[in-house]
C-alpha positions as CSV (number, residue, x, y, z in Angstrom):
1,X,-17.1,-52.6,76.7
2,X,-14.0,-55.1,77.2
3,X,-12.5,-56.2,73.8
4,X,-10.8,-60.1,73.6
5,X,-8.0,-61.2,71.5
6,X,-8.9,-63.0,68.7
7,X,-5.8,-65.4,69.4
8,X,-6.1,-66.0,72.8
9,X,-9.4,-64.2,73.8
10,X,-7.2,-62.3,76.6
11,X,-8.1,-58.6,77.5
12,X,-7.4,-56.0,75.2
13,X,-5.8,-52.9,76.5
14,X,-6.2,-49.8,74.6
15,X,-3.4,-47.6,73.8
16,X,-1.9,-45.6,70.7
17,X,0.9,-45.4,68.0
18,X,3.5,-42.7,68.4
19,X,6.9,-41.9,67.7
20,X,6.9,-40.2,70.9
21,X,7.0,-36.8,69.7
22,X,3.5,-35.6,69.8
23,X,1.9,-32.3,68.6
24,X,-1.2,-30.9,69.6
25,X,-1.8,-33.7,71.9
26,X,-2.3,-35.9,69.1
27,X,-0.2,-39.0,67.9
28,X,2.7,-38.2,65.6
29,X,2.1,-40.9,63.8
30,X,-1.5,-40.7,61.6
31,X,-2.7,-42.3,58.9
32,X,-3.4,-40.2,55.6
33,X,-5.9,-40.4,53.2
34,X,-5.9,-38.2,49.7
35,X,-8.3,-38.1,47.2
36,X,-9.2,-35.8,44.2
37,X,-6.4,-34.5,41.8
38,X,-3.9,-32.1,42.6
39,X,-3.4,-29.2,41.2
40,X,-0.9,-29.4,38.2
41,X,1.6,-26.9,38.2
42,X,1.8,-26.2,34.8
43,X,-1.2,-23.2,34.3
44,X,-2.3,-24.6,31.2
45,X,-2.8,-27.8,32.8
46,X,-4.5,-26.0,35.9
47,X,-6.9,-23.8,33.8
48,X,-7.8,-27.7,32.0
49,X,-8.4,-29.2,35.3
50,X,-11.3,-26.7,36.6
51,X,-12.8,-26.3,33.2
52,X,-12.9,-30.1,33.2
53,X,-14.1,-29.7,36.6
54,X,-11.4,-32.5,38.1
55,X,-12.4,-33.4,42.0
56,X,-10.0,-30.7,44.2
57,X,-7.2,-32.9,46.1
58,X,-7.7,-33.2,49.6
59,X,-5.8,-34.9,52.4
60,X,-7.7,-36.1,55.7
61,X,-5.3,-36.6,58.6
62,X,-6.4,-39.7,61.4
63,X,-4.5,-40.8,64.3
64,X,-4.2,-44.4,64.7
65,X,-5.5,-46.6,67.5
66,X,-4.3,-49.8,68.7
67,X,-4.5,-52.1,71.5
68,X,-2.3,-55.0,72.9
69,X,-3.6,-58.0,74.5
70,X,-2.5,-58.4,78.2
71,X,-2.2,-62.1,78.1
72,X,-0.1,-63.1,74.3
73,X,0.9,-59.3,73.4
74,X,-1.0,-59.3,69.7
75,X,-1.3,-55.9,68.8
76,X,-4.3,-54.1,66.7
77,X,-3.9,-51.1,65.2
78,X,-7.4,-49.1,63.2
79,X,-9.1,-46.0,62.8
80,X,-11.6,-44.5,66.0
81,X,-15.0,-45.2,64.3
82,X,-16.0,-40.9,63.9
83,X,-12.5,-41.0,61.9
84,X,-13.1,-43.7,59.7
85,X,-17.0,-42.1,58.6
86,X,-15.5,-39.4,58.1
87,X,-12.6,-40.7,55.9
88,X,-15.2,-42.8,54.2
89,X,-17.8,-39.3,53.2
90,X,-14.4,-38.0,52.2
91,X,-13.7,-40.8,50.0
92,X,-17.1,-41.4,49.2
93,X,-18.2,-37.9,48.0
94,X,-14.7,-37.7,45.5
95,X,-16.4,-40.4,43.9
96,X,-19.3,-39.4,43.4
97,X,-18.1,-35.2,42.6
């Protein structure tokens, strides 16, 4: 499916952020998503935290998409739809624990 600019409704062309040192074959540069509470690292503090049951912390890594338009140069950067469901259960079920 071909996407338009929303300026000029030119022709998208997909691509990806990176610092240009990748890993994995992924993009260095991601965007992060934490939810829950970390772990305190006083032992008191952690022994309160499971007895009051506290969400665990968690960190979801997603690389970031983008695109540039052939004909003006506008650039859109977002998740890949699978990422961003499952950054959203992620988020979503913290909530809800």
């Amino acid at each position: 499916m071909q996407v338009l600019c929303r300026e000029c409704q030119g022709r998208m062309i997909p691509g990806r952020l990176t610092t240009g040192v990748e890993r994995l074959g992924a993009p260095a540069l991601s965007f992060l998503v934490s939810t829950g509470v970390p772990t305190s690292f006083n032992p008191i503090q952690a022994v309160l935290q499971g007895v009051r049951e506290e969400p665990g912390y968690r960190e979801e890594v997603s690389p970031i998409c983008g695109r540039v338009c052939a004909d003006c140069g506008r650039v859109e950067f977002f998740l890949d739809p699978e990422d961003l469901a499952r950054i959203t259960r992620l988020v979503g079920s913290a909530e809800t624990g």
